[in-house]
C-alpha positions as CSV (number, residue, x, y, z in Angstrom):
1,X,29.6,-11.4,5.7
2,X,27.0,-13.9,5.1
3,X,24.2,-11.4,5.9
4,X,25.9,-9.5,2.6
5,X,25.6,-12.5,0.7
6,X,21.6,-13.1,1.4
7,X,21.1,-9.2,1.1
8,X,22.8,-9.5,-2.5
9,X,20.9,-12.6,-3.5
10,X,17.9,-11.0,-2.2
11,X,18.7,-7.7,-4.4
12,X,19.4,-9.7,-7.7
13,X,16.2,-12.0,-7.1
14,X,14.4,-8.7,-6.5
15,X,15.5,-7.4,-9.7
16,X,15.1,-10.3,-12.0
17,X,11.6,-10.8,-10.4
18,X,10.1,-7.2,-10.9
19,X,10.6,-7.8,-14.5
20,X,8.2,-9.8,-15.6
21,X,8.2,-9.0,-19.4
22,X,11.9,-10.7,-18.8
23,X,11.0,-13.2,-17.1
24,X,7.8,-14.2,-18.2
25,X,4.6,-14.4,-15.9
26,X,4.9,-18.1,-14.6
27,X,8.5,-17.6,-13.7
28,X,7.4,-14.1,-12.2
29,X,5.1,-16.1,-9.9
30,X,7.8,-18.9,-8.8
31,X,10.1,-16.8,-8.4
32,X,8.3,-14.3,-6.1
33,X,7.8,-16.8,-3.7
34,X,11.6,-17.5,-3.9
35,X,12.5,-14.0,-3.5
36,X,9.8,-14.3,-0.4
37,X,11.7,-16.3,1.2
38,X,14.8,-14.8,1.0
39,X,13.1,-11.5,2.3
40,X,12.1,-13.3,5.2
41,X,15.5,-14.6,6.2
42,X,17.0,-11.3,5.6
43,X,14.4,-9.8,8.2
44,X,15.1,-12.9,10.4
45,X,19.1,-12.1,10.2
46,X,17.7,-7.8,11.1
47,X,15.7,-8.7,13.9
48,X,18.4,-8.2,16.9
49,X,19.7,-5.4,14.8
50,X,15.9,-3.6,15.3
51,X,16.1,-4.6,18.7
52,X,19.6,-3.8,19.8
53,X,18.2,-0.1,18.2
54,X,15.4,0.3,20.4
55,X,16.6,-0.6,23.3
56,X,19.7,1.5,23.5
57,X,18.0,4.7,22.1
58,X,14.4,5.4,20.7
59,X,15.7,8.5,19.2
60,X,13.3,9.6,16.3
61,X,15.9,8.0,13.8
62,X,15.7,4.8,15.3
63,X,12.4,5.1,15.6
64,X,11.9,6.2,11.9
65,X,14.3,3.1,10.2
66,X,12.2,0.6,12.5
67,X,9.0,2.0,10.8
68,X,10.7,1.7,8.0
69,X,11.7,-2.1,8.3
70,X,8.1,-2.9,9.8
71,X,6.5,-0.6,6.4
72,X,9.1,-3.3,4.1
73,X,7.5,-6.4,5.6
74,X,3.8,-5.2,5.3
75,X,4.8,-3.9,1.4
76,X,6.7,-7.6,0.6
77,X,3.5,-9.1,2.5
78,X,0.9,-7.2,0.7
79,X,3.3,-8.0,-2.4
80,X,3.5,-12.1,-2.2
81,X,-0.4,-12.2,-1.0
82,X,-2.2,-10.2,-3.9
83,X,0.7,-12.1,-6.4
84,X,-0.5,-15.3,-5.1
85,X,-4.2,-14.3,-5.1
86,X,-4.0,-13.2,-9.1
87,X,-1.4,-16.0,-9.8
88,X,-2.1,-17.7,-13.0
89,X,0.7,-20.4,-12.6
90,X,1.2,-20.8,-9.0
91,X,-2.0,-21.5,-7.7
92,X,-3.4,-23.7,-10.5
93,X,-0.1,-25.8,-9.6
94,X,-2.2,-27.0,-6.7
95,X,-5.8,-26.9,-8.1
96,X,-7.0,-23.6,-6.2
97,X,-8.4,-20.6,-7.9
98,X,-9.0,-17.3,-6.3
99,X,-11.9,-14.9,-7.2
100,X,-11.2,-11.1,-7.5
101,X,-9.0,-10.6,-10.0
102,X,-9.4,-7.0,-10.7
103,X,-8.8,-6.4,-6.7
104,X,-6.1,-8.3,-6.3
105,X,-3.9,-7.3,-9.7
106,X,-4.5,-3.3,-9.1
107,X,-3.4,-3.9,-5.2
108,X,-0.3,-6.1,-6.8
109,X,0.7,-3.3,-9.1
110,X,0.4,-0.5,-5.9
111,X,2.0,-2.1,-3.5
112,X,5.1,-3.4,-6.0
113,X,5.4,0.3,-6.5
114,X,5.3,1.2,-2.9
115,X,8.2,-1.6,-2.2
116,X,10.1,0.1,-4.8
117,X,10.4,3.1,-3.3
118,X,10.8,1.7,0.3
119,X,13.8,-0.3,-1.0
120,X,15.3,2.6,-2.5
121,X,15.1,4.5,0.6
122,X,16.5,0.7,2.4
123,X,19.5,0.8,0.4
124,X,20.1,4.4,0.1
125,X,20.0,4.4,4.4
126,X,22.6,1.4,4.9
127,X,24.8,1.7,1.9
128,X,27.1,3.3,4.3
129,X,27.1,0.2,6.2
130,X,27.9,-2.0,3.4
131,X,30.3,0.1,2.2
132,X,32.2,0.1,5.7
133,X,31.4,-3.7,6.2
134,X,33.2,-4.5,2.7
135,X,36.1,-2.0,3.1
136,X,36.8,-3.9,6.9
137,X,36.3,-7.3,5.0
138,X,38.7,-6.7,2.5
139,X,40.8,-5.0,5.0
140,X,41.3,-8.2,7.0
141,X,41.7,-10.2,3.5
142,X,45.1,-8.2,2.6
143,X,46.7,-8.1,6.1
């Protein structure tokens, strides 16, 4: 159950954070790293899952929601490094500037829009799991 709890918190960060008209920029910044972390537990909890997969079966769906996974953490790490690189809050927080601005907010925009779409597909592959996860969880609550 507690993996369902970071995934949520990681969702509702994720969507708070990829609106930064909402938001506003400096907040955006902060809490993208935030949301960062998160991410990175939430792969940290996966990792035995993507290994248990493997090694039982490398059939080509295992084989396709690994590249998946692996294409999530290169989009959230393309993501936080070209938001930190154009960051106008974070980064003057601890007296750095970085050069390249009209590199590194194009490649921010992209690759936002390329996590997008691979957390649509993320979701839309293990809602099933949630679903059955929640249903046994509330199962056990009521008997």
């Amino acid at each position: 159950m507690r993996v369902l709890v970071v995934d949520a918190l990681a969702l509702v960060l994720y969507v708070v954070v990829s609106l930064p008209a909402l938001t506003g920029v400096g907040v955006h910044e902060w809490l993208g790293l935030g949301v960062g972390v998160v991410l990175l537990v939430h792969g940290a909890q996966h990792v035995d899952f993507a290994g248990r997969l493997l090694a039982s079966r490398c059939s080509p769906r295992a084989v396709g929601r690994i590249l998946l996974d692996a294409a999530l953490v290169l989009a959230v790490a393309v993501v936080m490094l070209s938001g930190l690189m154009e960051s106008g809050a974070v980064l003057p927080t601890f007296g750095l500037y970085a050069e390249g601005y009209y590199f590194w907010g194009p490649l921010h925009a992209a690759s936002a829009k390329v996590l997008l779409a691979l957390l649509i597909v993320h979701g839309a592959l293990n809602i099933g799991s949630v679903w059955r996860l929640m249903r046994h969880r509330c199962a056990k609550e009521t008997a």
